[in-house]
C-alpha positions as CSV (number, residue, x, y, z in Angstrom):
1,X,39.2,68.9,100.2
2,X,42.4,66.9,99.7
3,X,44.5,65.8,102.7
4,X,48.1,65.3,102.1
5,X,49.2,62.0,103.3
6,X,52.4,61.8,105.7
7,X,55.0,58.9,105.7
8,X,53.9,56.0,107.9
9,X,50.6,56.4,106.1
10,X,50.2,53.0,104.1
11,X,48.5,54.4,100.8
12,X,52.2,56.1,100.0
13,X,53.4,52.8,99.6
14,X,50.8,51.0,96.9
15,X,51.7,50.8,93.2
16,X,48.7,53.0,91.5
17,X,46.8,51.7,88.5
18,X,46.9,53.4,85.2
19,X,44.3,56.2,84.6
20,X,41.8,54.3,81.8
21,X,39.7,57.3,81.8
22,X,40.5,60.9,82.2
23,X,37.3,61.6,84.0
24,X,35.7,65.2,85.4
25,X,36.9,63.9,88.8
26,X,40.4,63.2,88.1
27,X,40.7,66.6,86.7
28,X,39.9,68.0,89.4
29,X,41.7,66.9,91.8
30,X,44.7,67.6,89.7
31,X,43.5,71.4,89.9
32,X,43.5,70.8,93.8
33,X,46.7,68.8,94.1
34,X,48.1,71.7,91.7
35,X,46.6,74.4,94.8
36,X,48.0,72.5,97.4
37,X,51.3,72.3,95.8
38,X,52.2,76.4,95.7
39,X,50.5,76.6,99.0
40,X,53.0,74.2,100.7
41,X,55.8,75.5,98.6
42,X,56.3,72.5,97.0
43,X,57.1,71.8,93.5
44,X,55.5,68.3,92.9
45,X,52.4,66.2,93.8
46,X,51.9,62.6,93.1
47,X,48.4,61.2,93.9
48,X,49.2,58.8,96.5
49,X,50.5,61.4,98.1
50,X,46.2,63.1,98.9
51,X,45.4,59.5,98.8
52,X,44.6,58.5,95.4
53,X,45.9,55.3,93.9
54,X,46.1,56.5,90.2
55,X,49.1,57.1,88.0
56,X,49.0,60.9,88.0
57,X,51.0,64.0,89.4
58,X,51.5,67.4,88.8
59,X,55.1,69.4,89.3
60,X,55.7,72.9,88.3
61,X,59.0,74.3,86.6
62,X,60.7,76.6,89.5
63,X,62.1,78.9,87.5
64,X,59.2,79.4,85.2
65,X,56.4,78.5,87.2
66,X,55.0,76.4,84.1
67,X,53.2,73.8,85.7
68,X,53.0,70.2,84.4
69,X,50.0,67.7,85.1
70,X,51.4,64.2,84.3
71,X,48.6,61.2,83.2
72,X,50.0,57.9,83.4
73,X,54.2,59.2,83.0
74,X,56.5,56.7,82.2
75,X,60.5,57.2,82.3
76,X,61.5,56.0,79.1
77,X,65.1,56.8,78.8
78,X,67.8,57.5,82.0
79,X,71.1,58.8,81.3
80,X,74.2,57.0,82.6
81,X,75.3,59.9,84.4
82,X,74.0,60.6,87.9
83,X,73.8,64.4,89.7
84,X,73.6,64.5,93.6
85,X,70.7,67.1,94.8
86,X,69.0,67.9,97.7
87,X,65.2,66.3,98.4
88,X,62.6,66.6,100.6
89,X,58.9,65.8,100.3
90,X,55.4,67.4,101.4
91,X,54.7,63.6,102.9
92,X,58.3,63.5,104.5
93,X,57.8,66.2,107.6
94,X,59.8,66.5,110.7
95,X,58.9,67.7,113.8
96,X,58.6,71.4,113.1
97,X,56.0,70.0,110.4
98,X,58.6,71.1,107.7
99,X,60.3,68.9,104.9
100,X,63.2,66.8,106.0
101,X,65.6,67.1,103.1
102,X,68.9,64.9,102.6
103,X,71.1,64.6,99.3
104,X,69.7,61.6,96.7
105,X,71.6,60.3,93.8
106,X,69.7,60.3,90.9
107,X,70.4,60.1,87.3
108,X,71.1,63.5,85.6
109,X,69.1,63.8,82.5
110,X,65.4,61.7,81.8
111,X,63.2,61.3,78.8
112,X,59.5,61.2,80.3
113,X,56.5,59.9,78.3
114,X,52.7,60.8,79.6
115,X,49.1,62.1,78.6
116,X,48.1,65.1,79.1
117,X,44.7,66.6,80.2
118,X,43.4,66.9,77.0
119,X,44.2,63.2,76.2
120,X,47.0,63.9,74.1
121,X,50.6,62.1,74.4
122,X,53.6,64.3,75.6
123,X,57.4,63.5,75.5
124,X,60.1,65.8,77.0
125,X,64.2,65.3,77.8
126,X,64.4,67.2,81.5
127,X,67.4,67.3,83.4
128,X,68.8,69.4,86.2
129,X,65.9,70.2,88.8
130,X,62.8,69.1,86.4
131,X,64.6,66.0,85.8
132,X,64.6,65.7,89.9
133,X,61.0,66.1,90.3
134,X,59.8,64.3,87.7
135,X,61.9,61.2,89.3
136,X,60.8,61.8,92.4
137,X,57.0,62.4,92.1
138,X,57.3,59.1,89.6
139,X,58.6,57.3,91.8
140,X,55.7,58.3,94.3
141,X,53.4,56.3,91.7
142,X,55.8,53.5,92.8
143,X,55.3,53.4,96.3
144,X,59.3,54.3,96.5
145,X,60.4,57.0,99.0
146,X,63.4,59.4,97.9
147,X,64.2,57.7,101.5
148,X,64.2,54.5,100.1
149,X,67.4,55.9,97.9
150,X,69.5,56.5,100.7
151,X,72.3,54.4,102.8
152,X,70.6,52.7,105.9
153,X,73.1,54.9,108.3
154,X,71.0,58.0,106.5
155,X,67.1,56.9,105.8
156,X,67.6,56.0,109.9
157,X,68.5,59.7,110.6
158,X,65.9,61.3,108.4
159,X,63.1,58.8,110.4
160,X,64.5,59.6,113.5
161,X,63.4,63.5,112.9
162,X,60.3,62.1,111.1
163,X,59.6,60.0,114.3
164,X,60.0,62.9,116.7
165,X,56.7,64.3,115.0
166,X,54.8,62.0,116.0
């Protein structure tokens, strides 16, 4: 059973290797990240975020539902123009144990690059909120925070709440 691992917790912060091998293993915890996601309502999962140090996530399509599982994504193309949304993360909780959300600037429209689970290479454009997710679970792979995308005066407010879990 996967854990989900809450900001403080080191592992959220380690660049992940590349998947060499799509093994039995990997696959399944993609199916369990995939679980966890709906039943936290959220609508991404990187694999740092249940401890695993591999370049993988999965995110699902909120409107559709169509869910994506994401080996080894790369961002290949970000447009110049930038859209201001509101984020918040399953690893990000305040004190009621609930996301803390607070508006990020990110760039509007993305071209993502990855292999699928059936070893096969994938490219899609996203923008509006797949373009979001996409960033933001990528960035997980990263060891980057949408925290660590806002002003000091603002990352210290959303800690504060995170703080007062504790």
């Amino acid at each position: 059973m996967l854990q989900m691992k809450l900001c403080g917790d080191l592992v959220l912060r380690e660049h992940c290797a590349p998947v060499d091998d799509i093994t039995p293993e990997i696959l399944k915890t993609m199916d369990e990240m995939v679980k966890m996601m709906r039943d936290q309502n959220g609508v991404g999962l990187a694999a740092p975020q249940v401890g695993v140090t591999k370049r993988f996530l999965v995110m699902m399509n909120p409107e559709t539902e169509e869910v994506f599982k994401m080996i080894n994504p790369v961002i290949t193309l970000r447009s110049v123009d930038t859209v201001v949304m509101e984020e918040g993360c399953l690893s990000v909780l305040g004190p009621d144990y609930l996301p803390v959300y607070a508006n990020v600037s990110r760039p509007a429209v993305v071209t993502v690059e990855w292999t699928g689970t059936d070893g096969k290479g994938y490219a899609a454009e996203m923008s509006g909120i797949m373009a979001r997710i996409v960033q933001h679970e990528t960035d997980h792979l990263d060891g980057i925070l949408f925290i660590d995308h806002l002003p000091s005066a603002k990352r210290e407010m959303v800690m504060r709440k995170v703080r007062q879990r504790k």
